[in-house]
C-alpha positions in Angstrom: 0.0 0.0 0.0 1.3 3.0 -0.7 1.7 6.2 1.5 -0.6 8.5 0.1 -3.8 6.1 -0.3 -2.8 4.9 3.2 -3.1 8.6 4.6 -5.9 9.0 2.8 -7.6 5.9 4.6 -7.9 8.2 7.7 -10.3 10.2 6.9 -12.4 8.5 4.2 -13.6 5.4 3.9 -13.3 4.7 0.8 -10.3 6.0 -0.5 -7.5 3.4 0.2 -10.5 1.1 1.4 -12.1 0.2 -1.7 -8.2 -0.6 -3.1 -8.2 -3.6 -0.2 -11.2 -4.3 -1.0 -10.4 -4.8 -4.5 -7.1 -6.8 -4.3 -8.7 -8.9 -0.7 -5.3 -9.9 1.1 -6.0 -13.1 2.4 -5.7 -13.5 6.5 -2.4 -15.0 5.8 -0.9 -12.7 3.3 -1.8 -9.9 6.0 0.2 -11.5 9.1 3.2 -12.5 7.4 3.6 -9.4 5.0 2.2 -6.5 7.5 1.4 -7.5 11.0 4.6 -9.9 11.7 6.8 -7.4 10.1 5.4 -3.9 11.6 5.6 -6.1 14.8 8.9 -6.6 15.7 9.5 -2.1 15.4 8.4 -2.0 19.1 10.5 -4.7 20.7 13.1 -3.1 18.8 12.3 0.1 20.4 12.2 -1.2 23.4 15.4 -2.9 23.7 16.9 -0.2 21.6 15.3 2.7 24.8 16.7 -0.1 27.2 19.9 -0.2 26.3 20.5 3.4 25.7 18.7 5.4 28.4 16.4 2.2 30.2 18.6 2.6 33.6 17.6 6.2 33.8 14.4 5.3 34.4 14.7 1.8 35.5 17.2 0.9 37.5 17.5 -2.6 38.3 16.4 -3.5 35.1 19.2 -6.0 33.2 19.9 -6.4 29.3 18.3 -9.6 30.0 15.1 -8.0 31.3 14.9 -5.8 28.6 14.9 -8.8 26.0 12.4 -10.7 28.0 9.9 -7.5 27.9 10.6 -7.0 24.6 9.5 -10.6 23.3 6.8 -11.1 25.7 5.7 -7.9 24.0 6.1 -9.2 20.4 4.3 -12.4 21.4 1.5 -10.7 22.7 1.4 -8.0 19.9 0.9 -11.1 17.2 -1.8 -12.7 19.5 -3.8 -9.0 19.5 -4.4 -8.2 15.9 -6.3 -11.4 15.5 -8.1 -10.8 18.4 -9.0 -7.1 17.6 -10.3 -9.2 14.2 -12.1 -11.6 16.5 -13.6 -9.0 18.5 -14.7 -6.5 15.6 -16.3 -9.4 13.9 -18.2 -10.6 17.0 -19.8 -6.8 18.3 -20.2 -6.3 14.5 -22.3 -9.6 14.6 -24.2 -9.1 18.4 -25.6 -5.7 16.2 -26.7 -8.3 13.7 -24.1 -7.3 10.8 -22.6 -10.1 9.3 -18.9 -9.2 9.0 -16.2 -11.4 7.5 -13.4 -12.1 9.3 -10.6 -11.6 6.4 -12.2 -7.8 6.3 -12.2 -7.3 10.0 -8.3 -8.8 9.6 -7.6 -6.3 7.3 -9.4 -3.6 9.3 -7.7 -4.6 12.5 -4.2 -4.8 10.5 -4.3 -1.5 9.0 -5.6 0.0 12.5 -2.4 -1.2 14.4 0.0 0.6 11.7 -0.1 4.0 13.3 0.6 2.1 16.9 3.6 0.2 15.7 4.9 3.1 14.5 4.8 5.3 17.2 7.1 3.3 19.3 9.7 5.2 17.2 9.3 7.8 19.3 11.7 6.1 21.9 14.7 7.2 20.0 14.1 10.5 21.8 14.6 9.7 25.6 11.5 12.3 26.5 8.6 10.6 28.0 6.3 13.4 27.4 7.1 13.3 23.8 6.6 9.3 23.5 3.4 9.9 25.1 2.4 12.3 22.9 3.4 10.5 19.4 1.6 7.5 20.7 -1.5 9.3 21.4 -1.6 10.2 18.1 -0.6 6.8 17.1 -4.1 5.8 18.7 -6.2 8.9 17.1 -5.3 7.4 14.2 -5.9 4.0 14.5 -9.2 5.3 16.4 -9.8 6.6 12.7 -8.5 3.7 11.1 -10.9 1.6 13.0 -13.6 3.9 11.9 -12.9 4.0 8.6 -12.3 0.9 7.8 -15.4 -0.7 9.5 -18.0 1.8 7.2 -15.6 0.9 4.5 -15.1 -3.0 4.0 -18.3 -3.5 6.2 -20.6 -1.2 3.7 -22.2 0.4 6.6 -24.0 3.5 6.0 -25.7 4.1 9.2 -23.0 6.1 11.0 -24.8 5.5 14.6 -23.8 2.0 13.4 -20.5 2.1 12.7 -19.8 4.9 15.5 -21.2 1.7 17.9 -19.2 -0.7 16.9 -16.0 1.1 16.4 -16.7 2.4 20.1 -17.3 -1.2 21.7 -13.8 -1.8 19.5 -11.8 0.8 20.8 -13.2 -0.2 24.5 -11.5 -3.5 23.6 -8.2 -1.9 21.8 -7.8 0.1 24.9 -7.7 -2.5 27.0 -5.5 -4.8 25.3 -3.2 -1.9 24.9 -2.8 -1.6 28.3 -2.2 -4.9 28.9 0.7 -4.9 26.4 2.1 -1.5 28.0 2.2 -3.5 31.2 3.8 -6.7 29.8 6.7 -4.3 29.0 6.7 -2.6 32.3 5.7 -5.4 34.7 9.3 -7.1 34.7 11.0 -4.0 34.9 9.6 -3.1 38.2 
């Protein structure tokens, strides 16, 4: 995908949309050429923070702790896309919307882009600023989310979509938090 369409996707749902609708990655195509990939730039981050500037923060935290939050992180990373796809399918479907599960892959996918990369925002030893380029990280996969679910869903009904990109980012938020704290929990 290329950058322009993909900026586009954030604020329209149909430009960029209707282009993965079109070609349809399959589930698998998505994991091993976008989520596995774009997964391993925040363990990288991590470990790359850790090693530079981690004992300013974190004291007692080893090299060795470091790789162990950084994989725990990965691993749980490649276990949440599919369940953001699980879980967009399902509220889509408890609003009786029939949703496919490749689309809500692709939806979920796309979403977690913005995410993974703001964790290159730990090259600048700031926690203020990492804070702040990963809240827009998840504005825009808030947006992403949107989008994409009125897109490769075809809903119209924006009380629709606004419901069951809500219940979704409820979810995302969540399992966000748990992946922040499987980073921060050994380093305590």
């Amino acid at each position: 995908m290329i950058v322009p369409a993909y900026a586009k996707m954030l604020v329209s749902s149909h430009a960029g949309w209707e282009d993965v609708e079109r070609v349809h990655p399959s589930v698998i195509s998505l994991f091993l050429f976008l989520v596995l990939p774009m997964s391993f730039v925040p363990p990288a981050m991590i470990l790359y923070a850790g090693f530079d500037y981690g004992a300013n923060y974190f004291e007692a935290a080893s090299r060795i702790t470091w790789v162990a939050s950084s994989l725990l992180f990965l691993v749980a990373e490649l276990v949440t896309v599919p369940l953001m796809a699980w879980a967009i399918t399902s509220i889509a479907e408890t609003r009786g919307i029939r949703a496919k599960y490749s689309d809500t892959f692709a939806v979920a996918s796309i979403a977690a882009v913005p995410m993974w990369l703001s964790s290159v925002a730990l090259f600048v030893p700031n926690p203020l600023f990492v804070i702040g380029i990963v809240l827009l990280g998840l504005i825009a996969a808030i947006s992403l989310i949107y989008h994409g679910i009125a897109g490769l869903m075809h809903l119209h009904e924006e009380v629709e979509v606004a419901a069951i990109t809500y219940t979704t980012i409820c979810f995302g938020v969540i399992a966000w938090m748990v992946l922040i704290s499987l980073v921060f929990l050994p380093l305590l």
